[in-house]
Chimera marker file (.cmm) of the C-alpha trace (Angstrom):
<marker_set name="trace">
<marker id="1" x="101.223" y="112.166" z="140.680" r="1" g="1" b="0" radius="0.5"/>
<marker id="2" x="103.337" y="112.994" z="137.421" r="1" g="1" b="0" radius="0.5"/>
<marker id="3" x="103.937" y="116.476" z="136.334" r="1" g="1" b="0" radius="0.5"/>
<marker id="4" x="103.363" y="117.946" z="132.977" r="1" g="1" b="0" radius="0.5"/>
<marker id="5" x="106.845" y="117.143" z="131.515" r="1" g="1" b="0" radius="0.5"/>
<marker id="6" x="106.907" y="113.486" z="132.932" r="1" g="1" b="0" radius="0.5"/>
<marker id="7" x="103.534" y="112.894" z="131.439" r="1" g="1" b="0" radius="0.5"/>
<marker id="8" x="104.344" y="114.707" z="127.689" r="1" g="1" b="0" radius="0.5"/>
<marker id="9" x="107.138" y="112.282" z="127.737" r="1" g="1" b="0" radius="0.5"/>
<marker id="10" x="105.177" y="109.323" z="128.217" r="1" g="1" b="0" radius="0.5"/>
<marker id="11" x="103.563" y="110.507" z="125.523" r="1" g="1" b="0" radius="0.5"/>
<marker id="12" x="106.485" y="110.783" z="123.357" r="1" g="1" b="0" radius="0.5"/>
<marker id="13" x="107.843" y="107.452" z="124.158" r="1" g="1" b="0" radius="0.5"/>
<marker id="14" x="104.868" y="105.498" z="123.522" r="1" g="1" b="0" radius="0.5"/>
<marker id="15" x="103.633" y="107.375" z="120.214" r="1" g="1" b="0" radius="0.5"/>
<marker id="16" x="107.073" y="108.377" z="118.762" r="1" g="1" b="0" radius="0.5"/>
<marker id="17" x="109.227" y="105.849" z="120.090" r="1" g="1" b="0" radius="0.5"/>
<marker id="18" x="112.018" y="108.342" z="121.259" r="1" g="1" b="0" radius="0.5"/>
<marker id="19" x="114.557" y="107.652" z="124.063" r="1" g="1" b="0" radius="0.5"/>
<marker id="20" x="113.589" y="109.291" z="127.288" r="1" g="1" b="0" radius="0.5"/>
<marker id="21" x="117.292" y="110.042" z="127.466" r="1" g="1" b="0" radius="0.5"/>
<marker id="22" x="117.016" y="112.648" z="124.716" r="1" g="1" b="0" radius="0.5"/>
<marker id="23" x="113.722" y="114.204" z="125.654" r="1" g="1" b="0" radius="0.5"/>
<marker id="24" x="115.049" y="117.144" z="127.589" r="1" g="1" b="0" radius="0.5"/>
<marker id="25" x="113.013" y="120.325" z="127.940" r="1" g="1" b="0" radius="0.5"/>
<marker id="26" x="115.614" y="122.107" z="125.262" r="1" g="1" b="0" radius="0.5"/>
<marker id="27" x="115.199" y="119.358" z="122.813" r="1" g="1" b="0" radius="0.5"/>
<marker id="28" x="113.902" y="120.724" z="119.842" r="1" g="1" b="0" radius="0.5"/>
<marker id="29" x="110.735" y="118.889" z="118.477" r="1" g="1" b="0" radius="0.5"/>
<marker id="30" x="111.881" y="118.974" z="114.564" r="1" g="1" b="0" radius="0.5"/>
<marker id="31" x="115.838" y="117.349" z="116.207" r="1" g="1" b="0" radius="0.5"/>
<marker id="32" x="112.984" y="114.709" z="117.623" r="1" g="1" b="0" radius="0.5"/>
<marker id="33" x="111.772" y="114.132" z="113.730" r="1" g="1" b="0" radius="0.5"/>
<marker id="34" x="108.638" y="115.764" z="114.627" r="1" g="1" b="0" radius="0.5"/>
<marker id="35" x="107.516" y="117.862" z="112.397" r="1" g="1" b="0" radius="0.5"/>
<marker id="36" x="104.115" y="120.259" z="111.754" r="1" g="1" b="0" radius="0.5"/>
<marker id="37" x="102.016" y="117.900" z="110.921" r="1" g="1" b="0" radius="0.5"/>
<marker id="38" x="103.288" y="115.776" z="114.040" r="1" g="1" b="0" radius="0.5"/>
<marker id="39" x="102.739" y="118.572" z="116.561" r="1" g="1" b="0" radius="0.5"/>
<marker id="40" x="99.286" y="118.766" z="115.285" r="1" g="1" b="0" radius="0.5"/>
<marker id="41" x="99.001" y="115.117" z="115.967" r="1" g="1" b="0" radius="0.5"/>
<marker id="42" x="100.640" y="115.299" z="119.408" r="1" g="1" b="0" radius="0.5"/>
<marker id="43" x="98.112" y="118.046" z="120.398" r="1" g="1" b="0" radius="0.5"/>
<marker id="44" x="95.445" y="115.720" z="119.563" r="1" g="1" b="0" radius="0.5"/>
<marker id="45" x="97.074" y="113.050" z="121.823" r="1" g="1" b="0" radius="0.5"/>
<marker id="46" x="97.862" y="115.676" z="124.485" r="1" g="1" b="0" radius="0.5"/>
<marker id="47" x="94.107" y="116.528" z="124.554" r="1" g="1" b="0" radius="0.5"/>
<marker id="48" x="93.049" y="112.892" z="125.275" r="1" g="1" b="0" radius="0.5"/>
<marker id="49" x="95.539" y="112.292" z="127.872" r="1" g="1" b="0" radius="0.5"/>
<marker id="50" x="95.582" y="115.063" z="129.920" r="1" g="1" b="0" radius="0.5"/>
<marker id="51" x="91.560" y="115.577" z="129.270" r="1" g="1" b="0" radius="0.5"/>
<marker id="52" x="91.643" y="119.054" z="128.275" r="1" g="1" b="0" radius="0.5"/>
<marker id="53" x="90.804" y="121.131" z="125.420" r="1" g="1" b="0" radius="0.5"/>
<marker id="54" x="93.334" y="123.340" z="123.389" r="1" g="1" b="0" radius="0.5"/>
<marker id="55" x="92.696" y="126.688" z="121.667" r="1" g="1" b="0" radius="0.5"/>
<marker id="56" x="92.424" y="126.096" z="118.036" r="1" g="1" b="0" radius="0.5"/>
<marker id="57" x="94.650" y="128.860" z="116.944" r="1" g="1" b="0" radius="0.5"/>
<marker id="58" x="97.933" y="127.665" z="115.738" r="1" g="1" b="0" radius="0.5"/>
<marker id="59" x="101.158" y="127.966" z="117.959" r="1" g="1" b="0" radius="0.5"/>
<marker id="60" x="104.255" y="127.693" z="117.296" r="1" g="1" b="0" radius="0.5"/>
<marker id="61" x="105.727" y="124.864" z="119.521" r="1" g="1" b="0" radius="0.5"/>
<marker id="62" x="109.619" y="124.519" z="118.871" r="1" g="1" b="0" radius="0.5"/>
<marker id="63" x="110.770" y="122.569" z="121.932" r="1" g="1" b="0" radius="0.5"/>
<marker id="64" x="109.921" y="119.929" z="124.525" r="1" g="1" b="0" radius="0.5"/>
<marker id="65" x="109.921" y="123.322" z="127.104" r="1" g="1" b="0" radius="0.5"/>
<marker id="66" x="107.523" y="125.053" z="124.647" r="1" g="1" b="0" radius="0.5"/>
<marker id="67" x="104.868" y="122.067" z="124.732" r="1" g="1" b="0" radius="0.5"/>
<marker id="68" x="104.877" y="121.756" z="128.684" r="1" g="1" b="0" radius="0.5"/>
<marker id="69" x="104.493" y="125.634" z="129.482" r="1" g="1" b="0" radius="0.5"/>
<marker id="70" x="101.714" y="124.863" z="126.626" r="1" g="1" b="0" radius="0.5"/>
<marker id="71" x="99.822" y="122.746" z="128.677" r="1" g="1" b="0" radius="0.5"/>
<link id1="1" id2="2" r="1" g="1" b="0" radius="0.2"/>
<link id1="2" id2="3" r="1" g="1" b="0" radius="0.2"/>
<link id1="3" id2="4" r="1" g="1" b="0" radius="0.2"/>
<link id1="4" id2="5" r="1" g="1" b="0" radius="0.2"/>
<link id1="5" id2="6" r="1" g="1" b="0" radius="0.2"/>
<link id1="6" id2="7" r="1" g="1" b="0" radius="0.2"/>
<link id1="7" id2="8" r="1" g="1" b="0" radius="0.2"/>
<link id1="8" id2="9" r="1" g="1" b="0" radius="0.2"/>
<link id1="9" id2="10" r="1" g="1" b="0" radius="0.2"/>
<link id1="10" id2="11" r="1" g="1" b="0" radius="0.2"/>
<link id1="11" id2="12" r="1" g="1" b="0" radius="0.2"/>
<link id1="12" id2="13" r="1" g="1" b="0" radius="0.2"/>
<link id1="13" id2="14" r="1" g="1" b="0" radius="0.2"/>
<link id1="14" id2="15" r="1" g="1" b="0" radius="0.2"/>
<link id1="15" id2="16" r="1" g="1" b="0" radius="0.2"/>
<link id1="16" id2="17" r="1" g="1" b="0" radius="0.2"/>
<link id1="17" id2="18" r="1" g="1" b="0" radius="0.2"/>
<link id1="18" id2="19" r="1" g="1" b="0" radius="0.2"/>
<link id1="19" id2="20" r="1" g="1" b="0" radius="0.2"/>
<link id1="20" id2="21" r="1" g="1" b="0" radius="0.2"/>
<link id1="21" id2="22" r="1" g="1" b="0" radius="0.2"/>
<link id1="22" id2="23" r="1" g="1" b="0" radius="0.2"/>
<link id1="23" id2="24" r="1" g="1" b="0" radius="0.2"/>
<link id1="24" id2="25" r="1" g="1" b="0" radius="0.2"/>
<link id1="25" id2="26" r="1" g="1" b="0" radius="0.2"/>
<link id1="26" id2="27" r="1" g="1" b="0" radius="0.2"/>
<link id1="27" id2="28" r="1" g="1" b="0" radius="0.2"/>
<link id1="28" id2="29" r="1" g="1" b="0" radius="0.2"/>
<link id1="29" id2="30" r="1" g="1" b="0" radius="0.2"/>
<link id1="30" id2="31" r="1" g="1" b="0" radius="0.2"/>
<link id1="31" id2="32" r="1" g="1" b="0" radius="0.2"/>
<link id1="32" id2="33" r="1" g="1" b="0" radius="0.2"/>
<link id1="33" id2="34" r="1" g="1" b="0" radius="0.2"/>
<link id1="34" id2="35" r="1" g="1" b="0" radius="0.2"/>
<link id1="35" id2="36" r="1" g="1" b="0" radius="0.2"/>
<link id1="36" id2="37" r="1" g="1" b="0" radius="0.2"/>
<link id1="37" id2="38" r="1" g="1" b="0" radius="0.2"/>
<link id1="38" id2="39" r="1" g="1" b="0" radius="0.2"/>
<link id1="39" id2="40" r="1" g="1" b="0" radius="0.2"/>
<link id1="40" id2="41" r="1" g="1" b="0" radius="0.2"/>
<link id1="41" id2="42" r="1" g="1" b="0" radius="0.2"/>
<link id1="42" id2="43" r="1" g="1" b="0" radius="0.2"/>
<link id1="43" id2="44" r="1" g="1" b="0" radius="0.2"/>
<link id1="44" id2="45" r="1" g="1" b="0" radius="0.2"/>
<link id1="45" id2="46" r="1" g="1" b="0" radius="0.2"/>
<link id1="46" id2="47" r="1" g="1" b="0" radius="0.2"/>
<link id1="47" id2="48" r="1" g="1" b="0" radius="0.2"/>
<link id1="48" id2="49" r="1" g="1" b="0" radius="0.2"/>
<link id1="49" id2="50" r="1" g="1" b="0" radius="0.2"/>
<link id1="50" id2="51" r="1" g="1" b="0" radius="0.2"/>
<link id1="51" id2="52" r="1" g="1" b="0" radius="0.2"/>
<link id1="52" id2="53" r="1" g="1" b="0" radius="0.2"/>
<link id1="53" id2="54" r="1" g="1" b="0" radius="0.2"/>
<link id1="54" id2="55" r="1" g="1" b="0" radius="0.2"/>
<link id1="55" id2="56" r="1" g="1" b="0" radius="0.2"/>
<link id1="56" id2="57" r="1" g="1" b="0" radius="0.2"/>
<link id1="57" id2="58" r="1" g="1" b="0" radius="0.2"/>
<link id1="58" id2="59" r="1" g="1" b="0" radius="0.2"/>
<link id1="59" id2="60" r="1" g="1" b="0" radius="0.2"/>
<link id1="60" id2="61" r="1" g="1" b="0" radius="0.2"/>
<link id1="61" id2="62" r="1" g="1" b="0" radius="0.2"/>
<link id1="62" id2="63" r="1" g="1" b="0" radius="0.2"/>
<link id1="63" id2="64" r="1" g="1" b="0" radius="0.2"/>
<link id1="64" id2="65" r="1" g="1" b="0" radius="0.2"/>
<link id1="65" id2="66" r="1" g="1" b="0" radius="0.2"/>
<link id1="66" id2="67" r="1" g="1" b="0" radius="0.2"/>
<link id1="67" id2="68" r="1" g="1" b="0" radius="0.2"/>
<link id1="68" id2="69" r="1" g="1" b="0" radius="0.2"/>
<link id1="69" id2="70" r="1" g="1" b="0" radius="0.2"/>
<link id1="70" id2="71" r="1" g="1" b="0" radius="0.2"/>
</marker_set>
């Protein structure tokens, strides 16, 4: 089985096309040329994929690190 960070890059590769080499958990998302309104959009795709439901509060999410402890 996959852990969090494997499976949130999966997710990154296939939806955002980015290089697994550069997806470290320090990688900051905006570096990754996501931006507010992509976060919001990778939520969505987190939700579906990992079968969960997120608080609807914002969050700030400025690195790879900050979406896994997310999850």
């Amino acid at each position: 089985m996959t852990n969090t960070y494997e499976q949130l890059c999966a997710i990154l590769v296939r939806d955002y096309k980015l290089e697994p080499a550069s997806l470290t958990l320090e990688a900051p998302l905006e570096d990754l040329g996501i931006d507010s309104l992509g976060t919001a959009e990778l939520l969505f795709n987190i939700e579906d994929e990992f079968r969960i439901t997120l608080p609807p509060e914002a969050v700030t999410l400025a690195t790879v690190g900050d979406v896994v402890a997310y999850i």
